[in-house]
Backbone as CSV, one residue per row, in Angstrom:
resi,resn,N_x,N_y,N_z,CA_x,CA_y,CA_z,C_x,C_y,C_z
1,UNK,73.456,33.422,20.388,74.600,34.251,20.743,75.520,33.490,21.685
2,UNK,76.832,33.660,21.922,77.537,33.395,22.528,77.533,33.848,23.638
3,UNK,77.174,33.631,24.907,77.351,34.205,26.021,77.835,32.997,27.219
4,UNK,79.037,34.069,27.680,79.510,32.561,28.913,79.129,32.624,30.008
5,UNK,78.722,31.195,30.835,77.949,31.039,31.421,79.169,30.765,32.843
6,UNK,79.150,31.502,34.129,79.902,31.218,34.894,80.229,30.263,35.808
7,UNK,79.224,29.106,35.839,79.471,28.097,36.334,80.706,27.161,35.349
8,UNK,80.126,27.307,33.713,81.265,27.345,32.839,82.062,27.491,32.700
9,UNK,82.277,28.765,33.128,83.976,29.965,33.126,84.989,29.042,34.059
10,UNK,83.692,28.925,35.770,84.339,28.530,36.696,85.625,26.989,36.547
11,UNK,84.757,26.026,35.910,85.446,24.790,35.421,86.563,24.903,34.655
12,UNK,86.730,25.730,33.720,87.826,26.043,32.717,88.721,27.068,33.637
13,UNK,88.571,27.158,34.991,89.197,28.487,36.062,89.630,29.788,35.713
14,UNK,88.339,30.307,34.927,88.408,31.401,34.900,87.682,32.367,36.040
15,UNK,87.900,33.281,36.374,86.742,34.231,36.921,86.427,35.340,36.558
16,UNK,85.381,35.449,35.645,85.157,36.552,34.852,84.983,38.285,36.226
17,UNK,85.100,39.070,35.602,85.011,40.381,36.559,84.034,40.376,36.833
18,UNK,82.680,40.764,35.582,81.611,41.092,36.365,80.562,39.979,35.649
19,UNK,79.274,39.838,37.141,78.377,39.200,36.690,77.292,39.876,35.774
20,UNK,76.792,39.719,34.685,75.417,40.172,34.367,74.294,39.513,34.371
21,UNK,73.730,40.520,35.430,72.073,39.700,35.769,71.402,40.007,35.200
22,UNK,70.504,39.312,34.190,69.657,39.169,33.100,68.269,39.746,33.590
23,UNK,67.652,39.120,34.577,66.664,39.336,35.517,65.717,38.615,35.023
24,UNK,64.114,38.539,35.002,63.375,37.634,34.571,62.843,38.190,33.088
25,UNK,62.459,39.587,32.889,62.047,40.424,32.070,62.996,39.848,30.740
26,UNK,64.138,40.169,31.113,65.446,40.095,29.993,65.358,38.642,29.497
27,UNK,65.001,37.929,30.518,65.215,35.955,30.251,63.902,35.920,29.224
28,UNK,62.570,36.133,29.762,61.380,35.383,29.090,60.817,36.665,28.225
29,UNK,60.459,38.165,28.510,59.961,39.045,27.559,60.909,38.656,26.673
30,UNK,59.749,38.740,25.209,60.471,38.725,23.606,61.062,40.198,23.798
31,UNK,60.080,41.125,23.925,60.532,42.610,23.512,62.111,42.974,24.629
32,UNK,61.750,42.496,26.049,63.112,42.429,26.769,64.611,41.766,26.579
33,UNK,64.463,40.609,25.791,64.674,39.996,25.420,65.976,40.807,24.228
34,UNK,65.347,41.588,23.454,66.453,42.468,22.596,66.946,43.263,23.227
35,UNK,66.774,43.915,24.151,67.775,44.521,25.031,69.391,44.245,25.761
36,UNK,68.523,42.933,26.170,69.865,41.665,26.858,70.405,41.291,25.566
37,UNK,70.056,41.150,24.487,70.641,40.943,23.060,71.661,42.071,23.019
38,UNK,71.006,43.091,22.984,71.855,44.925,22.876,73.375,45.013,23.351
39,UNK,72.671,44.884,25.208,73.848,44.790,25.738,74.678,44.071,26.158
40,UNK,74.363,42.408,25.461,75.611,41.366,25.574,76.498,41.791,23.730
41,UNK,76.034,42.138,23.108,76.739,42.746,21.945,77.236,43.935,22.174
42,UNK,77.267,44.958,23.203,78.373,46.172,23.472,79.652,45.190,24.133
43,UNK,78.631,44.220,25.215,79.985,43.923,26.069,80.976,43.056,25.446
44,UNK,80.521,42.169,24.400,80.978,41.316,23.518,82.563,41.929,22.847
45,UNK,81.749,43.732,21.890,82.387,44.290,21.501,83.377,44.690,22.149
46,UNK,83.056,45.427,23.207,84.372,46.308,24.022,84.952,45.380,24.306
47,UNK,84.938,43.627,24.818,85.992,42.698,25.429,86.056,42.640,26.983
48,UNK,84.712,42.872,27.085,84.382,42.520,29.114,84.910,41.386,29.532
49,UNK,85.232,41.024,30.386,85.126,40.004,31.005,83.816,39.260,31.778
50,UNK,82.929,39.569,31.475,81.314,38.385,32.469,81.330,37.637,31.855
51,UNK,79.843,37.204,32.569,79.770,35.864,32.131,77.771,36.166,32.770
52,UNK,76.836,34.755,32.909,75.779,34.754,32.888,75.161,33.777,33.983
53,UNK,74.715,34.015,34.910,74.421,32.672,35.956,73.396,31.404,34.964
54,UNK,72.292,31.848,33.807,72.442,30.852,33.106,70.866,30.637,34.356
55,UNK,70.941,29.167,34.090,69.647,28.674,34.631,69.604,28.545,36.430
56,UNK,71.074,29.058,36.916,71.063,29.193,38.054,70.397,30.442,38.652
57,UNK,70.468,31.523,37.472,69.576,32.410,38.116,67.998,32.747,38.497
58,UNK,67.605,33.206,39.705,67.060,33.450,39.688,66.084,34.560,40.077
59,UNK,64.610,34.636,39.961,64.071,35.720,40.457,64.813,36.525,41.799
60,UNK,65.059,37.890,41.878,65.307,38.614,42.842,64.789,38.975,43.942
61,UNK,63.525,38.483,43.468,62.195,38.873,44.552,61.340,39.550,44.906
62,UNK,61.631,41.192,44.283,61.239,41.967,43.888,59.731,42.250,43.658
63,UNK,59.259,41.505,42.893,57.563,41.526,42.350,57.057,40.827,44.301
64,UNK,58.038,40.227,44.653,57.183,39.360,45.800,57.066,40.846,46.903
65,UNK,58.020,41.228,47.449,58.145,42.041,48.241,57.525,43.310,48.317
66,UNK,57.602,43.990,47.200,56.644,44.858,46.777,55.110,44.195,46.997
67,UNK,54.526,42.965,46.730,53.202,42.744,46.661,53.260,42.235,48.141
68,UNK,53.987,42.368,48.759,53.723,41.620,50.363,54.302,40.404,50.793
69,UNK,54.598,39.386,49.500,55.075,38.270,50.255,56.760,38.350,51.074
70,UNK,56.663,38.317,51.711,58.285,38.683,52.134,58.690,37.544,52.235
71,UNK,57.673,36.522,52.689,58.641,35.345,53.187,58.992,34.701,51.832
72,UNK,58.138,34.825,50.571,58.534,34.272,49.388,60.000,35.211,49.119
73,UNK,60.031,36.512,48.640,61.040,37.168,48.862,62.559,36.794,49.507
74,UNK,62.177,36.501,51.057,63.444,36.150,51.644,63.694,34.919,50.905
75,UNK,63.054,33.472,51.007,63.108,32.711,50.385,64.348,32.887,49.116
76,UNK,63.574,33.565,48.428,64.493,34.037,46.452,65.968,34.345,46.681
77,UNK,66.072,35.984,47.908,67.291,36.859,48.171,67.986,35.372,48.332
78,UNK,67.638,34.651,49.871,68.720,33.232,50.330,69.436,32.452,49.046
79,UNK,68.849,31.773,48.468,69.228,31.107,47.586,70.176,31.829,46.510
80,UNK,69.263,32.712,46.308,70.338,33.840,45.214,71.995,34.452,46.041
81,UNK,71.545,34.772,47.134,73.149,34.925,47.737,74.235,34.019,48.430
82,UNK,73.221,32.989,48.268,74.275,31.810,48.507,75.391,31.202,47.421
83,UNK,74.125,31.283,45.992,74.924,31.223,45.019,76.353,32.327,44.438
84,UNK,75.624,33.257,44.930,76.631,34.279,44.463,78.063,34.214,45.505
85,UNK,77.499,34.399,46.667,78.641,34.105,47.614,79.894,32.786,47.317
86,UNK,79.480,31.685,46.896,79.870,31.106,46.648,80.610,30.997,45.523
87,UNK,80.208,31.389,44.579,80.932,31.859,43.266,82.105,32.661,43.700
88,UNK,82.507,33.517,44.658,82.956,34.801,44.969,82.404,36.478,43.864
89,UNK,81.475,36.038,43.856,80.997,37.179,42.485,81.224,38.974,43.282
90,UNK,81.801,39.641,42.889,82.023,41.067,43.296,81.396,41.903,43.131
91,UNK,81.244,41.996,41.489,80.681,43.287,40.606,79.463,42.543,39.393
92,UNK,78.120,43.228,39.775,77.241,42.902,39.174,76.603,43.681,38.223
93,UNK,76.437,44.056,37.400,75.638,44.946,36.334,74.390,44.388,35.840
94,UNK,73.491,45.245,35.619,71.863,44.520,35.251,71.278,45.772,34.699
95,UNK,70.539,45.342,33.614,69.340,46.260,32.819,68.444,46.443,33.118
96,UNK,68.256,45.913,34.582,66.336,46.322,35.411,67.436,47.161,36.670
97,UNK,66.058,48.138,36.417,66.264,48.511,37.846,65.687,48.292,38.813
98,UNK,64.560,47.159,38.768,64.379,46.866,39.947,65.185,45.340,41.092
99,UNK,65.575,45.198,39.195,67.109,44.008,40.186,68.041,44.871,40.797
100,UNK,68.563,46.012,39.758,69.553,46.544,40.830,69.023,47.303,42.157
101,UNK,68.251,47.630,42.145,67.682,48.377,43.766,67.588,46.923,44.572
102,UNK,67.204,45.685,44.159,67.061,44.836,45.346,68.416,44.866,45.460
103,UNK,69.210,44.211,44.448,70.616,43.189,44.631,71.537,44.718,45.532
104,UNK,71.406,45.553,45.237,71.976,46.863,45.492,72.109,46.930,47.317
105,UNK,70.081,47.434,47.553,70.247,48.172,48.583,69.320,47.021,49.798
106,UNK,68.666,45.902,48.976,67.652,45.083,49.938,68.706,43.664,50.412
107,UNK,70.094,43.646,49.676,70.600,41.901,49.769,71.579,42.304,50.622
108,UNK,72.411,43.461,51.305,73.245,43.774,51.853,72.625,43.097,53.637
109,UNK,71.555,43.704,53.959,70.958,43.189,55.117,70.825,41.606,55.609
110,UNK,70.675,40.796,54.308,70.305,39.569,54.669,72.265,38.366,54.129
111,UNK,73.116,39.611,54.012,74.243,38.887,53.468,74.833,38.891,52.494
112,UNK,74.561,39.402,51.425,74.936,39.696,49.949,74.762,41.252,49.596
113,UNK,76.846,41.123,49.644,77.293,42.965,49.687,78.076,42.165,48.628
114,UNK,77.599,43.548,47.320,78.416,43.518,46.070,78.121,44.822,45.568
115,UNK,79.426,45.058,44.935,78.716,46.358,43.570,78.149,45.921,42.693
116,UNK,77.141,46.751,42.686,76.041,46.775,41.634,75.750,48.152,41.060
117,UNK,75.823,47.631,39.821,75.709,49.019,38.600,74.680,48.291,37.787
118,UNK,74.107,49.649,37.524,73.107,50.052,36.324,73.478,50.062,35.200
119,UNK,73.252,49.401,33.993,73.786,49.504,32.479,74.069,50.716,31.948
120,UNK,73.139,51.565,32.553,73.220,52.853,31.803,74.661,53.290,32.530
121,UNK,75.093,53.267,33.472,75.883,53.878,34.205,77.368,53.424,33.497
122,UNK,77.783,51.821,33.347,78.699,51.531,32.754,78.887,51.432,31.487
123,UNK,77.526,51.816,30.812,77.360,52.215,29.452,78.456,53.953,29.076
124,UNK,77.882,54.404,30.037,78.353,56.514,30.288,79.929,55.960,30.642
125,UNK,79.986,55.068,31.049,81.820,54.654,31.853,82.663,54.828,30.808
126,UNK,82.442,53.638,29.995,82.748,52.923,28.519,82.554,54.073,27.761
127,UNK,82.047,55.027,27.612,82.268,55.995,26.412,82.943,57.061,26.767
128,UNK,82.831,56.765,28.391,84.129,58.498,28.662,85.187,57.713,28.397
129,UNK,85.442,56.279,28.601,86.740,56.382,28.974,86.872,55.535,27.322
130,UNK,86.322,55.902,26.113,86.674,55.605,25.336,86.944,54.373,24.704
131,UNK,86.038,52.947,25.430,86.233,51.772,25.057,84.665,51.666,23.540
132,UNK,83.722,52.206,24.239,82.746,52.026,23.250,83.204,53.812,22.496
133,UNK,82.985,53.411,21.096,83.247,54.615,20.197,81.907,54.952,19.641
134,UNK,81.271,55.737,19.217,80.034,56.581,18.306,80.701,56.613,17.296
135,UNK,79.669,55.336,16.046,80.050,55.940,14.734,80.118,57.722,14.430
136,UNK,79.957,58.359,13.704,80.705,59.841,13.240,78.944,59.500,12.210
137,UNK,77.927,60.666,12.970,76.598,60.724,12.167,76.296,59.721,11.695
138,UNK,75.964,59.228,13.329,75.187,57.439,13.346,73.684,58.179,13.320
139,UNK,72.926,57.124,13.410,71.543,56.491,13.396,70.814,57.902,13.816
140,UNK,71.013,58.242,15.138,69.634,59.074,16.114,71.144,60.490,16.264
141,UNK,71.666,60.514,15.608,72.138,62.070,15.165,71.213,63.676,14.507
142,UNK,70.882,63.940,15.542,69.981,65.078,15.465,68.664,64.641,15.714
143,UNK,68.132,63.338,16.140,67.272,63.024,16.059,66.837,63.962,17.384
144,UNK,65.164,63.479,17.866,64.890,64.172,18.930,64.410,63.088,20.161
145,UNK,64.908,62.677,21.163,64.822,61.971,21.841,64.619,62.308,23.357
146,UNK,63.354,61.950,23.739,63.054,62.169,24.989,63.482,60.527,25.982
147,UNK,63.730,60.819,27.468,64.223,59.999,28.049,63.102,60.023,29.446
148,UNK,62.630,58.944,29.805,61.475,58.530,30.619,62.272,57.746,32.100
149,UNK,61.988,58.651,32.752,63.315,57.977,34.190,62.580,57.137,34.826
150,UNK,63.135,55.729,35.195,62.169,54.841,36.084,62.379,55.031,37.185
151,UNK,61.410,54.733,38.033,61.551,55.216,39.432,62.676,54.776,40.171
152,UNK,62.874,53.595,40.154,64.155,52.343,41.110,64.955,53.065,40.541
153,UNK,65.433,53.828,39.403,67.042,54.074,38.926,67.019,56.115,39.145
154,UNK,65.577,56.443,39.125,66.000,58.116,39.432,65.476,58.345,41.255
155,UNK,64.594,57.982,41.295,64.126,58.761,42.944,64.687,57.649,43.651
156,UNK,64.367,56.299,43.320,65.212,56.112,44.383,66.989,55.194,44.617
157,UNK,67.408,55.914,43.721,68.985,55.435,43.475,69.645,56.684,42.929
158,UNK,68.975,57.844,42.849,69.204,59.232,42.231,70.401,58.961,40.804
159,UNK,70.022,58.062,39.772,70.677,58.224,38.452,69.768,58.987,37.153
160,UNK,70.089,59.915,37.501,69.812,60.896,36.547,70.521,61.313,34.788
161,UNK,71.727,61.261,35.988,72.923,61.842,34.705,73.486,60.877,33.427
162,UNK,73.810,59.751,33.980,74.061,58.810,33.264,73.416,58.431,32.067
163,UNK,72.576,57.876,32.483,71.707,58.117,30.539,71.078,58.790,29.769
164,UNK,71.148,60.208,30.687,71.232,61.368,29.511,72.360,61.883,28.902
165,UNK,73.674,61.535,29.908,74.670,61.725,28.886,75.430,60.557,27.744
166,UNK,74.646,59.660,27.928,75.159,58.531,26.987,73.856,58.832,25.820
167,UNK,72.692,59.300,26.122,72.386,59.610,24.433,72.541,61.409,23.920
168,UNK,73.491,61.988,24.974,73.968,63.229,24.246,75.440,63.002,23.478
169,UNK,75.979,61.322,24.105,76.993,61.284,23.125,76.782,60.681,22.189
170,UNK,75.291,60.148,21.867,75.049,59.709,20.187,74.145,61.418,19.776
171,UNK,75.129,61.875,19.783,74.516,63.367,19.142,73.391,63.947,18.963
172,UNK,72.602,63.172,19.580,70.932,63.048,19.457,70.745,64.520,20.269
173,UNK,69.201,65.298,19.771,68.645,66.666,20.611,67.705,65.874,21.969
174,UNK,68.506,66.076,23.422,67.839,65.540,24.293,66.421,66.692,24.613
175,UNK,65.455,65.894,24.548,64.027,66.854,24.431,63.276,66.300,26.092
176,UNK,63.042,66.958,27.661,62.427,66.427,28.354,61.056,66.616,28.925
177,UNK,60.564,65.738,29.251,58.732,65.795,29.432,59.270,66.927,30.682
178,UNK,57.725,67.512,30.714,57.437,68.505,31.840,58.027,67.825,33.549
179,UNK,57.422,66.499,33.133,57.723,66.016,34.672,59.040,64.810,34.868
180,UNK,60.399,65.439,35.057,61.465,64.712,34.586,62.015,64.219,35.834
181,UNK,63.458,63.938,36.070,64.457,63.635,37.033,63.228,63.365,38.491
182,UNK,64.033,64.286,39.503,63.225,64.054,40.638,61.662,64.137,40.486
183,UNK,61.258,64.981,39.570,59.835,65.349,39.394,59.125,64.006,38.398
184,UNK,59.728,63.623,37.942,59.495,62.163,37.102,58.274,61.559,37.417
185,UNK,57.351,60.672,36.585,55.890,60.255,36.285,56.120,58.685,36.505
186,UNK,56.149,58.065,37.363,56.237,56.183,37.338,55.202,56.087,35.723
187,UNK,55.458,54.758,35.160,55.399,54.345,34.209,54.199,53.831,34.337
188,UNK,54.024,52.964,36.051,52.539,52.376,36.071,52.797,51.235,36.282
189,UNK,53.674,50.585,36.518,54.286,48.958,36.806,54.769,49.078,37.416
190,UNK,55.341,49.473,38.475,56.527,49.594,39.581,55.449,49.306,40.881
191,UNK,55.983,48.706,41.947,55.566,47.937,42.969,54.531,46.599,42.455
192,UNK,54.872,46.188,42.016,54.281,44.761,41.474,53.038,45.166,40.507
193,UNK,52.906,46.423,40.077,51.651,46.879,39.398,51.589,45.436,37.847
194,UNK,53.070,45.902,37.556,53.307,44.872,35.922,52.287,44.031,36.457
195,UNK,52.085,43.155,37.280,51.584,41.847,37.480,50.382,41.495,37.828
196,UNK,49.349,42.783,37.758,48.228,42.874,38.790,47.161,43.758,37.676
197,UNK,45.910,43.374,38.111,45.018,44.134,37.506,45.028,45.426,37.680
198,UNK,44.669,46.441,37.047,45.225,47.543,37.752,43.630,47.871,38.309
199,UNK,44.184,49.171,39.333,42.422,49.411,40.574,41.981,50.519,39.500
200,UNK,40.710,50.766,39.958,39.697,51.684,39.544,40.353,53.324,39.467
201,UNK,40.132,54.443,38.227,40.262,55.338,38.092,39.727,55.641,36.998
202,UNK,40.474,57.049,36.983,39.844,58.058,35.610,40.969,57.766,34.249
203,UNK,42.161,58.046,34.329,43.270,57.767,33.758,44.366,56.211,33.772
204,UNK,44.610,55.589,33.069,45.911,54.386,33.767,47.000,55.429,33.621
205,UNK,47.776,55.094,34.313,48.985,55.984,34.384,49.882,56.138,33.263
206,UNK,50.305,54.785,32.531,50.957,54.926,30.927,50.588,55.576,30.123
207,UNK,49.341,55.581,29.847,48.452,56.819,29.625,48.811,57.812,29.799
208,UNK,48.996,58.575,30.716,48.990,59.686,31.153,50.529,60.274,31.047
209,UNK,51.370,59.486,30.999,53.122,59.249,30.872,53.355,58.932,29.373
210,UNK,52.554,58.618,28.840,52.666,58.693,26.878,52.371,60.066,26.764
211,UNK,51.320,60.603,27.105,50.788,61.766,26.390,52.068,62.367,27.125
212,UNK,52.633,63.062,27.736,53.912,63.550,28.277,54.996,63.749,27.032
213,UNK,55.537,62.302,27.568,56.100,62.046,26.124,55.942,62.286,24.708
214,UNK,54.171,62.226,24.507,54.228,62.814,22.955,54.250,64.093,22.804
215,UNK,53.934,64.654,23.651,54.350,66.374,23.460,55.269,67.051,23.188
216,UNK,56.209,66.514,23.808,57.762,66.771,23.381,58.242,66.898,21.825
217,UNK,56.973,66.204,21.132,57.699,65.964,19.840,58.563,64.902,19.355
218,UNK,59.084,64.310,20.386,60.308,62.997,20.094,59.836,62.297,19.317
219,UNK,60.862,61.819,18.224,60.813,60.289,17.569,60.932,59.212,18.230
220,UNK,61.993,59.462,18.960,61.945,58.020,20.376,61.735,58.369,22.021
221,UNK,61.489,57.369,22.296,61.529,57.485,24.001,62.581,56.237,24.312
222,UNK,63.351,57.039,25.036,64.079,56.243,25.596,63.922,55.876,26.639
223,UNK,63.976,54.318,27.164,63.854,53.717,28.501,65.231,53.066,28.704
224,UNK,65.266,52.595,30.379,66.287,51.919,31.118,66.181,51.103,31.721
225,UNK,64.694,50.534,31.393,63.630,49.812,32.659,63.102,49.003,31.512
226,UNK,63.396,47.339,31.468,62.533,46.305,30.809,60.745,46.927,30.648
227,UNK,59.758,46.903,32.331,59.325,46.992,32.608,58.171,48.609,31.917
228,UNK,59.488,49.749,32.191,58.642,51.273,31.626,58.873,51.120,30.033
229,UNK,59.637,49.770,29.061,59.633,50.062,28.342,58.251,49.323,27.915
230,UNK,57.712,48.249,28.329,56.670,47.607,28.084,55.066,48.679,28.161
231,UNK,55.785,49.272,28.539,54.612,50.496,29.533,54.052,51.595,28.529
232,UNK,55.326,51.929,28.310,55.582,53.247,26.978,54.962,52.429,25.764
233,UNK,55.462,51.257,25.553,55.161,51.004,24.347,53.700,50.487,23.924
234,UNK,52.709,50.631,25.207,51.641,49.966,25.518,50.926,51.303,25.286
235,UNK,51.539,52.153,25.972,50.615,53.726,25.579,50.546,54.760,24.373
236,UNK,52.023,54.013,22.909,52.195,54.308,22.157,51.511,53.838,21.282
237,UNK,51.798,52.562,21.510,49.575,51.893,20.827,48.703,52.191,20.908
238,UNK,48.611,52.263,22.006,47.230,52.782,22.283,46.827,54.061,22.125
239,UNK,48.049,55.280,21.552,47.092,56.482,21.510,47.934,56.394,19.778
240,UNK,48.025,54.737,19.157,48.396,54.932,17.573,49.213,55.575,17.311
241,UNK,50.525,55.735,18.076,51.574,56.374,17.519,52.686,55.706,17.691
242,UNK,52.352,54.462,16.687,53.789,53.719,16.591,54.814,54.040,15.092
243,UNK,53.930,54.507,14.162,54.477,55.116,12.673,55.670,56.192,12.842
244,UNK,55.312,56.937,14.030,55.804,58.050,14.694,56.767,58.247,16.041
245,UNK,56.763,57.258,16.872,57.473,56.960,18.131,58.235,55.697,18.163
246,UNK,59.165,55.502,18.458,59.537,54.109,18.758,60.251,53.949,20.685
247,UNK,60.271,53.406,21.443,60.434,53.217,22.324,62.073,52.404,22.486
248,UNK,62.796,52.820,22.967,64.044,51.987,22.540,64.545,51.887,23.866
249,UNK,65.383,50.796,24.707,66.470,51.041,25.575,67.607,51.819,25.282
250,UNK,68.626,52.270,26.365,69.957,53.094,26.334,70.462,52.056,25.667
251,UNK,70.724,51.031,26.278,71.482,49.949,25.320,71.359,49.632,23.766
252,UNK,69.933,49.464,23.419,70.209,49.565,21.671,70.062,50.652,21.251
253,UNK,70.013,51.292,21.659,70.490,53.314,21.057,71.923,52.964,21.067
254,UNK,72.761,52.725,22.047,74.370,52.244,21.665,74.514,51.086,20.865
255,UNK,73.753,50.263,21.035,74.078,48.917,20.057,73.745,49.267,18.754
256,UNK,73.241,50.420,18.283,72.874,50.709,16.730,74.019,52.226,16.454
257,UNK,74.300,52.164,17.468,75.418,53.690,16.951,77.054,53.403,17.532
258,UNK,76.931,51.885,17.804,78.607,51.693,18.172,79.014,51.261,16.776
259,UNK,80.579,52.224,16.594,81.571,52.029,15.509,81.846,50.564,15.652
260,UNK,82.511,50.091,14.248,82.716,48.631,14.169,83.818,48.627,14.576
C-alpha cells in the first residue's frame, strides 16, 4: 500500500495534518495488521492529509508501565516526544487505545501535548460531516452486531458514543451484552495481561466476555482495540463459534461499507 511516511513528506516540505500512530499491534500482528490496512484505505479514500512515522516509531510504553517498568517506559515516552516535537506534529489519531490513553493523558506530564483521537471518533466525524458515505444496503445492513468496549477507550477516556454511532450508520441492529459502556467486562489483556501468563482461577476472562457476547445473538462483535480483538477472537475459538461470529474492527465494518 501506499502510505506516506513523514520524515518523507518532511523533505518534499510538506506537513501532513495528522500523524497516524500505527502502534506495535498494527505494525507486527497479521490479524492487526488488517485493521491499519482498513483504516489507511478510509483515509486514503476521503483524501486526509497524514502520513506514518515509519521505522521511527516507536513503542509507547504502555505494556512497560502497566507491568512496572517505568524507567523502561520513561525511556520509550523521551525518545518518542522528542521525535514528535521535533517534527512539529499536532494532531495524532491511532487504532489502540492503549496508545491513545498514553500519547493522550501519560505524555503531557513528561512534555508531549498533542491532540489525540481515537479512530472510532474521527471515523463518527467523517460520516456526520459527510466525507465517508455508506453504500445504500451495504454488507452488515440489518445485520446484528454487538460492540465490546475496551477499557482505555470507555472507563477510562469515557468514549462510548462514537462507535456505536458509526455502526448505527452502517444500518446494522446494534444488539448490547448485559455488561456494556461504564458497566463493561475488560477483554483480559489490558495492563500488560496480552504479554504474561495469565494467574490462577476458575474462568479466563475472554471466556467469560465471549459467552456475553454470544448471547446476544450477534453475527459480529465489534472491537476498537487491536488487543480485545485478539481476545474475542481467541474466545470465539475456543467455544467453536467461528462459522457463526466473526470479530471485526469499527474500521473494516467502514472499510467494507464505504461507497466508491
Amino acid at each position: 500500500m501506499e502510505v506516506p511516511i513523514w520524515s518523507e513528506e518532511v523533505s518534499k516540505g510538506n506537513q501532513p495534518e495528522i500523524l497516524f500512530w500505527v502502534g506495535c499491534a498494527g505494525s507486527f500482528d497479521a490479524r492487526a495488521q488488517s485493521i491499519t490496512r482498513a483504516f489507511v484505505t478510509i483515509l486514503n479514500k476521503v483524501g486526509i492529509s497524514y502520513a506514518i512515522l515509519g521505522n521511527e516509531e516507536m513503542c509507547t510504553g504502555d505494556p512497560a508501565r502497566r507491568a512496572g517498568n517505568e524507567f523502561q517506559f520513561q525511556m520509550l515516552a523521551y525518545q518518542n516526544i522528542q521525535l514528535l516535537n521535533q517534527y512539529n506534529i499536532k494532531k495524532i489519531v491511532t487504532a489502540c487505545p492503549h496508545c491513545f490513553n498514553t500519547l493522550k493523558n501519560e505524555y503531557p506530564e513528561l512534555g508531549g501535548k498533542y491532540e489525540v483521537i481515537h479512530h472510532t471518533t474521527l471515523l463518527q466525524e467523517l460520516i456526520d460531516e459527510g466525507k465517508i458515505k455508506i453504500k445504500e444496503g451495504g454488507v452488515f445492513k440489518g445485520k446484528k452486531i454487538t460492540y465490546h468496549d475496551s477499557c482505555y477507550l470507555g472507563r477510562s477516556n469515557h468514549i462510548y458514543e462514537a462507535p456505536r454511532k458509526v455502526i448505527e450508520a452502517l444500518d446494522a441492529s446494534l444488539v448490547e451484552m448485559k455488561r456494556c459502556k461504564s458497566n463493561g467486562l475488560c477483554c483480559g489483556a489490558g495492563g500488560a495481561q496480552m504479554f504474561k501468563e495469565e494467574e490462577k482461577g476458575t474462568t479466563r476472562v475472554n471466556l467469560e466476555r465471549t459467552k456475553e457476547a454470544v448471547e446476544t445473538n450477534a453475527s459480529i462483535i465489534a472491537a476498537a482495540c487491536p488487543f480485545c480483538n485478539t481476545m474475542m477472537s481467541d474466545g470465539v475459538k475456543l467455544k467453536e463459534q467461528e462459522k457463526n461470529i466473526q470479530v471485526l474492527d469499527i474500521a473494516e465494518l467502514v472499510a467494507q461499507s464505504i461507497a466508491e
